[in-house]
C-alpha positions in Angstrom: -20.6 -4.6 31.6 -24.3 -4.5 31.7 -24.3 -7.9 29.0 -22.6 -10.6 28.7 -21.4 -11.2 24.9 -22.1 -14.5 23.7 -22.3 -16.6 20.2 -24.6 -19.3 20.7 -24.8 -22.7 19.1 -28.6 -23.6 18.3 -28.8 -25.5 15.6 -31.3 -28.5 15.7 -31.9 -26.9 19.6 -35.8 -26.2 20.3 -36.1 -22.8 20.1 -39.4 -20.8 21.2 -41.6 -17.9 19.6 -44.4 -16.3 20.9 -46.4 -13.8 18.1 -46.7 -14.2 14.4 -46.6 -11.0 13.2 -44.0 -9.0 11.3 -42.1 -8.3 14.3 -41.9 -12.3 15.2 -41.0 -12.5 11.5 -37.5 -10.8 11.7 -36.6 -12.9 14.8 -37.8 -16.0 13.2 -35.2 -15.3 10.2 -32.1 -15.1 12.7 -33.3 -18.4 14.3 -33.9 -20.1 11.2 -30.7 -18.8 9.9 -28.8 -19.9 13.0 -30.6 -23.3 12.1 -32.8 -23.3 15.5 -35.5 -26.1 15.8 -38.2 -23.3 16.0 -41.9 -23.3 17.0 -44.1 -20.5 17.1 -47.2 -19.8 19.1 -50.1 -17.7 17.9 -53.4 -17.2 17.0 -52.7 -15.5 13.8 -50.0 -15.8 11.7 -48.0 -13.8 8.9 -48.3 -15.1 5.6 -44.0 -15.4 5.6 -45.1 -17.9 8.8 -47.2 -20.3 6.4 -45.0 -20.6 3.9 -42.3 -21.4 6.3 -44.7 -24.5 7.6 -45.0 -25.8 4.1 -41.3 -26.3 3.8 -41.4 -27.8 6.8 -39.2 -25.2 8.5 -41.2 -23.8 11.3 -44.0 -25.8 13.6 -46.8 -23.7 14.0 -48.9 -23.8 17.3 -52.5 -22.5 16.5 -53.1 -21.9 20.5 -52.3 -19.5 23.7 -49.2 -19.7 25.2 -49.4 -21.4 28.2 -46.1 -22.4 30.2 -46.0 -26.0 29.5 -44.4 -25.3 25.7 -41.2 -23.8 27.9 -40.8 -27.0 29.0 -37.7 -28.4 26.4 -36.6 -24.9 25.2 -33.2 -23.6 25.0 -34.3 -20.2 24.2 -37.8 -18.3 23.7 -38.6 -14.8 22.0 -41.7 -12.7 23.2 -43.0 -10.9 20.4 -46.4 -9.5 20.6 -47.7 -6.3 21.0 -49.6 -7.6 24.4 -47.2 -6.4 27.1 -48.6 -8.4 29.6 -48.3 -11.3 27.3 -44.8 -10.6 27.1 -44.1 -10.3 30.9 -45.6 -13.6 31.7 -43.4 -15.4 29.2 -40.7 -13.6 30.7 -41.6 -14.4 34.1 -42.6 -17.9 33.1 -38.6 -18.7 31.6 -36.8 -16.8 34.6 -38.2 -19.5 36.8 -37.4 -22.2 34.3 -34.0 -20.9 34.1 -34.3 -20.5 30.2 -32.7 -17.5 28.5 -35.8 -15.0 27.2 -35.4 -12.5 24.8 -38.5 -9.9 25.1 -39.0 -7.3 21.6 -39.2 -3.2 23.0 -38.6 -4.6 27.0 -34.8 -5.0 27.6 -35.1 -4.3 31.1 -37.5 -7.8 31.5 -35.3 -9.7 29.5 -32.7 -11.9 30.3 -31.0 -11.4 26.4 -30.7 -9.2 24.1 -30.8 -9.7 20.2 -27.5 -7.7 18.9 -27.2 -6.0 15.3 -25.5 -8.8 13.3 -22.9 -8.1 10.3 -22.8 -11.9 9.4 -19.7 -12.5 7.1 -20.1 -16.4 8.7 -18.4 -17.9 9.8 -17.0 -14.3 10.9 -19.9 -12.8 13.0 -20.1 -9.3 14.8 -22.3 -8.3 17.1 -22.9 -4.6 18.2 -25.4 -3.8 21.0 -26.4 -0.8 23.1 -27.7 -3.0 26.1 -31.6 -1.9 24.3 -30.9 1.6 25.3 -30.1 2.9 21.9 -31.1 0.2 19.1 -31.1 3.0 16.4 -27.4 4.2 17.1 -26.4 0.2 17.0 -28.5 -0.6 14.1 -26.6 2.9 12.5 -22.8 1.5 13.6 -24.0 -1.8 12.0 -24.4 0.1 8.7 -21.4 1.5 9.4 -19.6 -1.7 10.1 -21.5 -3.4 6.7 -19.9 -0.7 4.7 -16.3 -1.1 5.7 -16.3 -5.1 6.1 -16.3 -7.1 2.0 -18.5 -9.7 1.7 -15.9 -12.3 1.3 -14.7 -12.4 4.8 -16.5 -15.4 5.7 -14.5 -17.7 2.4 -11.2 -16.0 3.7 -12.1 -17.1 7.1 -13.0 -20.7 6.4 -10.0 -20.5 3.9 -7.7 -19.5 6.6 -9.5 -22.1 8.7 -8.3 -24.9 6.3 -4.6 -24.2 6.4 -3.9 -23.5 10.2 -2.1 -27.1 10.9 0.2 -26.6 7.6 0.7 -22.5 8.8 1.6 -24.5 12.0 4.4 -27.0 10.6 5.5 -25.1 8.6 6.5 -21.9 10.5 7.4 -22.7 13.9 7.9 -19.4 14.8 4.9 -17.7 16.5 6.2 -14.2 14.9 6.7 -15.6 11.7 3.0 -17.3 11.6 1.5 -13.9 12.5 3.5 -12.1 9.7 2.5 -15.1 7.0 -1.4 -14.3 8.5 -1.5 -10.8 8.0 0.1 -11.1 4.8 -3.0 -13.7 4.0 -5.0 -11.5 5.1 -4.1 -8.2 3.8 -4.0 -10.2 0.3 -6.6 -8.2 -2.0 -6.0 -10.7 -5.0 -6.4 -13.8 -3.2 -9.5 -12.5 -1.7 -10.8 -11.3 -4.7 -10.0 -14.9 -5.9 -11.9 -16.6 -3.4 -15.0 -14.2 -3.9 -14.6 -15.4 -7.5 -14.4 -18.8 -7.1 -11.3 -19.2 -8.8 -9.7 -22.1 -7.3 -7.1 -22.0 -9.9 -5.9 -19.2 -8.9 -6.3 -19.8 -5.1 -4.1 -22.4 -5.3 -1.2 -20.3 -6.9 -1.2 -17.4 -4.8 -2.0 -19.9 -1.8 1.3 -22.0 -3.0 2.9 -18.5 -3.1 2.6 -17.0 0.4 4.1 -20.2 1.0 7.3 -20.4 -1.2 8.1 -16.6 -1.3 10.2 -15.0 1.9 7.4 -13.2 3.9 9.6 -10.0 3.8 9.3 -9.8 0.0 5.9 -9.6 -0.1 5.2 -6.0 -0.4 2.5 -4.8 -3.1 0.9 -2.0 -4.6 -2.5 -1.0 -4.5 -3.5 2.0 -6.7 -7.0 3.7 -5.8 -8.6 6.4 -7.3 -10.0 9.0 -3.9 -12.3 10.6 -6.1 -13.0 14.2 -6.7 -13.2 15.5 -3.1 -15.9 14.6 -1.0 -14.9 11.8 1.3 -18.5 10.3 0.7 -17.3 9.6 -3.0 -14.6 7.0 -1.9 -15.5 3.5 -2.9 -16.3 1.3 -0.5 -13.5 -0.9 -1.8 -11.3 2.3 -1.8 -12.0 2.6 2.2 -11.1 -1.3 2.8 -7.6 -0.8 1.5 -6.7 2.6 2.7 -7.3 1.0 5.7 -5.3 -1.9 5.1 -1.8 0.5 4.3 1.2 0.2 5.3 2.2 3.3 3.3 -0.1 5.9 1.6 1.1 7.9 -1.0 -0.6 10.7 -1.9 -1.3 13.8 -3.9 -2.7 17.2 -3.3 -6.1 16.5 -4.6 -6.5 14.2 -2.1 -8.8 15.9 0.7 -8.0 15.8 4.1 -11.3 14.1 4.9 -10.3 11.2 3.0 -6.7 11.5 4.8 -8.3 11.2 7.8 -9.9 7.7 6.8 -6.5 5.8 6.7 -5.0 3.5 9.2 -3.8 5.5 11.9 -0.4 3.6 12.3 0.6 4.1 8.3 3.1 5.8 7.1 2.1 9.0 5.1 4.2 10.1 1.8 3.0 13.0 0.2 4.4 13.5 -3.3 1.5 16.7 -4.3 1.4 18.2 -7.6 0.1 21.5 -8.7 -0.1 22.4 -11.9 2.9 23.9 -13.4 4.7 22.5 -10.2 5.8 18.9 -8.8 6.8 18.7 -6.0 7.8 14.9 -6.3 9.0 14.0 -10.4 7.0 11.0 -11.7 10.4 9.0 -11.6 10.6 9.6 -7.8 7.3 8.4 -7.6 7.5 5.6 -9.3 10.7 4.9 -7.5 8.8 5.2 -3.8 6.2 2.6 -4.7 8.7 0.1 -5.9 10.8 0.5 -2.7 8.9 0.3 -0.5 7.1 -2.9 -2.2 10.2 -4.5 -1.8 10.2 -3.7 1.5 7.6 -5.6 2.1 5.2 -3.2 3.0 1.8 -2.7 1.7 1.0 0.4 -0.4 -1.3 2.2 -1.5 -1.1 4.9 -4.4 -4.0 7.3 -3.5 -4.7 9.5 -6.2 -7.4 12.0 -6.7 -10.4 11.2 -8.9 -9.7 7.7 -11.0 -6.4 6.8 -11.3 -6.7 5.6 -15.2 -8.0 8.9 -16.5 -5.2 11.7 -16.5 -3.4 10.1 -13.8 -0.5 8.9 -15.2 -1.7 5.1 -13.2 -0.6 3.2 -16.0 3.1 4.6 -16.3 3.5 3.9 -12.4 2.2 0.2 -12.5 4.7 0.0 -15.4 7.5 1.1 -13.2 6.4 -2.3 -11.2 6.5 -4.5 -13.5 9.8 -5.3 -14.2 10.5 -6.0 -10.4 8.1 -8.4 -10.5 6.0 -6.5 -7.8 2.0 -7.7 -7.4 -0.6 -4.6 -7.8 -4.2 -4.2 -8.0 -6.5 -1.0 -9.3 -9.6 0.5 -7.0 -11.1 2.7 -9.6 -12.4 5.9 -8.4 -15.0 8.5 -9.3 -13.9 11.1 -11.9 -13.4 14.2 -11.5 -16.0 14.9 -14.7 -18.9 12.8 -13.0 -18.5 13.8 -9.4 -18.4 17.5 -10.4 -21.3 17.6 -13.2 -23.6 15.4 -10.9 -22.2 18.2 -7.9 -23.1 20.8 -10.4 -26.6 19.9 -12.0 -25.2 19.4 -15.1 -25.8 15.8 -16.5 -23.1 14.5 -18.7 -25.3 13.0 -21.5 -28.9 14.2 -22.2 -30.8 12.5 -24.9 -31.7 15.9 -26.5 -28.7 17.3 -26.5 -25.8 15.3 -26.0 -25.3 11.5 -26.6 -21.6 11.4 -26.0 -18.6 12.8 -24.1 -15.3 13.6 -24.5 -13.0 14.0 -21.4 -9.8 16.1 -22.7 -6.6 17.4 -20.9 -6.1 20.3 -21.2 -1.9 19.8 -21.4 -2.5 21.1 -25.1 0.7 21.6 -25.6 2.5 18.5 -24.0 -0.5 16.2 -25.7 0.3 17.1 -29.2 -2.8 18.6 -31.3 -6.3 17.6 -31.0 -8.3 17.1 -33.3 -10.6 20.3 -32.9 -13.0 19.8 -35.8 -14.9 17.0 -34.0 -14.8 18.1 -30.4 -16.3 21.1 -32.3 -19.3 19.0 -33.4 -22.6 19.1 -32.4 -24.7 17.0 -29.2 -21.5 16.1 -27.0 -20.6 17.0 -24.2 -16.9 18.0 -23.5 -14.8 18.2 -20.2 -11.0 19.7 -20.0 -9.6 18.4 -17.2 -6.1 21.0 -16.1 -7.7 23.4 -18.4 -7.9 26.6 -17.1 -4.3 28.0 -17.9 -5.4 27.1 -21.5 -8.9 28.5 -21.5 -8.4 31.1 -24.1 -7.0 28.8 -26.4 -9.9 26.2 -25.7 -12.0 29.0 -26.6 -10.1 30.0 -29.6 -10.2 26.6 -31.2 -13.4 25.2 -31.1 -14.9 28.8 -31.8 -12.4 28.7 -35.2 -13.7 25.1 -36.0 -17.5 26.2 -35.7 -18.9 26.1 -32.8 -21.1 28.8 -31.9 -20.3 31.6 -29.7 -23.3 31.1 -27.6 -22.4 27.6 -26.4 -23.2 27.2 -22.5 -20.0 26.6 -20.5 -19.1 25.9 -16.5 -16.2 26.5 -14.7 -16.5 24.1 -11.7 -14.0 24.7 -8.7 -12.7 22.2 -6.2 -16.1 19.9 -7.0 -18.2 18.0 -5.1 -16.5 19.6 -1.7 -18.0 22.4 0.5 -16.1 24.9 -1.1 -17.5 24.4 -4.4 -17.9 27.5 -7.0 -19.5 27.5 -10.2 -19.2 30.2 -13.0 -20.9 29.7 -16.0 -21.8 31.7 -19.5 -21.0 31.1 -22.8 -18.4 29.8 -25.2 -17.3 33.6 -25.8 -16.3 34.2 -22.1 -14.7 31.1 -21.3 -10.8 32.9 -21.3 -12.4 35.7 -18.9 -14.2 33.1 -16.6 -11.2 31.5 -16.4 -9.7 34.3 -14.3 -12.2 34.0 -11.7 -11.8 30.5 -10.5 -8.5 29.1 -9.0 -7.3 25.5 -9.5 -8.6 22.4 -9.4 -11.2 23.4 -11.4 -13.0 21.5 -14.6 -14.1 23.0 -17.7 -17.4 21.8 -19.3 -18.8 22.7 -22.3 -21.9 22.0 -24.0 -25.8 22.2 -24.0 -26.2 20.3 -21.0 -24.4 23.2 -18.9 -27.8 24.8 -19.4 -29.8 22.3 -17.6 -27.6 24.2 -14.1 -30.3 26.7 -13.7 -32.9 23.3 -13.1 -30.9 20.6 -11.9 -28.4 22.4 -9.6 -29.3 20.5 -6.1 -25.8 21.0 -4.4 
């Protein structure tokens, strides 16, 4: 270990910076946020410095840095460009015993300044000893990404109810099961980011009154078309919080490989004219397993509300009384036409949409006439065993032949395939393309040859 790690307390402790530039600026704010009694020496300052001087925040010193100022500090930053400054403030704290953090010199400092995620009063450091600061600052982003912003209310939430968690289960197993129950709790999170006391206080009262093995829920969360990039950022939190994924075929592999490592896998894949799992079954997993106590979460390609049957299994849930929550996810219709170059709406030639399954037969009839109508934009989702009859209809119910259309084949992945033409060959194009694929038809498909990026 080349670095001790440490959380310090500074606030209202004296607190030294030498430089004034932008540099000194960034450093200032982590002092200032950590509520540091800060002065700052230099000859020239910032304009961020003076503003910070006429709210009183920051004392200024208008002079060279001579040793004496060390002389009450708990801590000092050098942050000039003048190396030699920089060693002799070094130098000048080492003999003073005071802790000196020097900007681009890690190997003459005595501390290092860490990439922060601050979700406070949760706070994580991540540091490559100054070796690599761009690979840190990168896991940092990383680490921003997977970590919601309302950590720090859970924590001081959590905080506030440790003596009655205490009393009230006496049992250290039982106190770590009611905390990651608390924890994993994406409703009273979302509460607490809200602001809803209200409703902090029932589901609070809740994980109280209810047996802690009967608190299972569902989560359902749309994975998006294919490309693992595409998952929401809230969609990565709770795949990660599972104790049970179930999952479709649509679901990539990438994406697979995102979820807790220690959850249970249940894949219940559908292809069309084939399912593997019936809906029942499904529907029966998720309620099981609920009120088993387990986590779950219902991972289902593209958005879960738009052709995928979400709504029937959160029905299925509610007569048991079991808690869920949606994650909404990108649709297969905007992560493909984005993927594709084709926008969805143009201004000069579409100004609506119609997303359409392409179950003709199951669906009942549809009302052809005005998805035959001109300046839209339509997208059959599970359409390509029904191509010719798409073709057929909207051809019979006047529109014109010539009608750009795109065939796009597992979108937004690395084994994308687009076939386009017009409304005339749609049935044949259909024979070159296996499923998933989406059907779009319209005069934006013509934008492709422009647009196509991907």
């Amino acid at each position: 270990m080349d670095f001790l790690p440490l959380f310090c307390q500074l606030r209202g402790k004296a607190c030294l910076l030498i430089g004034g530039g932008e540099v000194a600026e960034r450093k200032a704010r982590l002092l200032l946020d950590a509520g540091a009694d800060l002065r700052v020496c230099s000859r020239e300052f910032a304009p961020q410095f003076l503003h910070w001087r006429q709210t009183h925040s920051v004392t200024l010193i208008y002079d060279a840095f001579t040793p004496e100022l060390l002389d009450d500090c708990w801590l000092v930053i050098a942050a000039t460009n003048d190396e030699a400054l920089n060693q002799q403030v070094s130098a000048e704290a080492e003999s003073r015993r005071i802790f000196c953090n020097v900007v681009d010199a890690p190997e003459s400092a005595s501390v290092i300044m860490p990439s922060i995620i601050d979700r406070s009063p949760l706070m994580i450091a991540v540091s490559s000893g100054g070796r690599a600061p761009v690979l840190a600052r990168l896991l940092r982003e990383k680490l921003e990404a997977m970590l919601p912003q309302h950590l720090g209310k859970l924590a001081d939430f959590a905080g506030a109810l440790r003596q009655r968690v205490k009393a009230t289960l006496p049992s250290p197993a039982l106190r770590r099961r009611f905390w990651e129950k608390l924890f994993s709790s994406d409703r009273l999170a979302q509460s607490l980011a809200n602001d809803d006391q209200q409703r902090v206080e029932q589901l609070k009262e809740t994980l109280f009154s209810e047996p802690l093995e009967h608190r299972g829920e569902v989560v359902l969360v749309g994975a998006g078309p294919g490309d693992a990039g595409l998952l929401t950022l809230k969609g990565l939190q709770q795949i990660q919080q599972a104790d049970i994924v179930v999952y479709d075929r649509l679901v990539s592999d990438e994406i697979m490989n995102l979820t807790r490592r220690d959850a249970e896998r249940i894949f219940v894949g559908k292809r069309a004219g084939f399912h593997c799992v019936p809906q029942e079954e499904i529907n029966q997993i998720l309620l099981q397993q609920a009120q088993r106590g387990k986590r779950v979460v219902r991972l289902k390609g593209g958005d879960p509300f738009i052709f995928g049957r979400g709504a029937e299994e959160l029905e299925a849930l509610l007569g048991a009384d079991i808690p869920f929550s949606v994650v909404p996810g990108i649709t297969a219709a905007s992560g493909c036409s984005a993927y594709s170059g084709i926008p969805l709406t143009h201004r000069d030639y579409a100004q609506s949409v119609r997303l359409v399954t392409g179950h003709l037969q199951q669906n009942g009839a549809l009302e052809w006439s005005r998805m035959a109508a001109d300046h839209q934009t339509l997208v059959f989702y599970m359409g390509l065993s029904q191509a010719a009859e798409i073709q057929h209809q909207l051809i019979t119910h006047g529109m014109r032949t010539t009608m750009p259309v795109a065939l796009v084949e597992n979108g937004t992945t690395v084994n994308q395939r687009v076939v386009s033409g017009e409304l005339t060959q749609l049935a044949s194009l259909a024979t070159q393309v296996k499923s998933p694929s989406l059907i779009i038809v319209g005069e934006v498909v013509a934008l492709r040859e422009k647009l196509r990026w991907f």
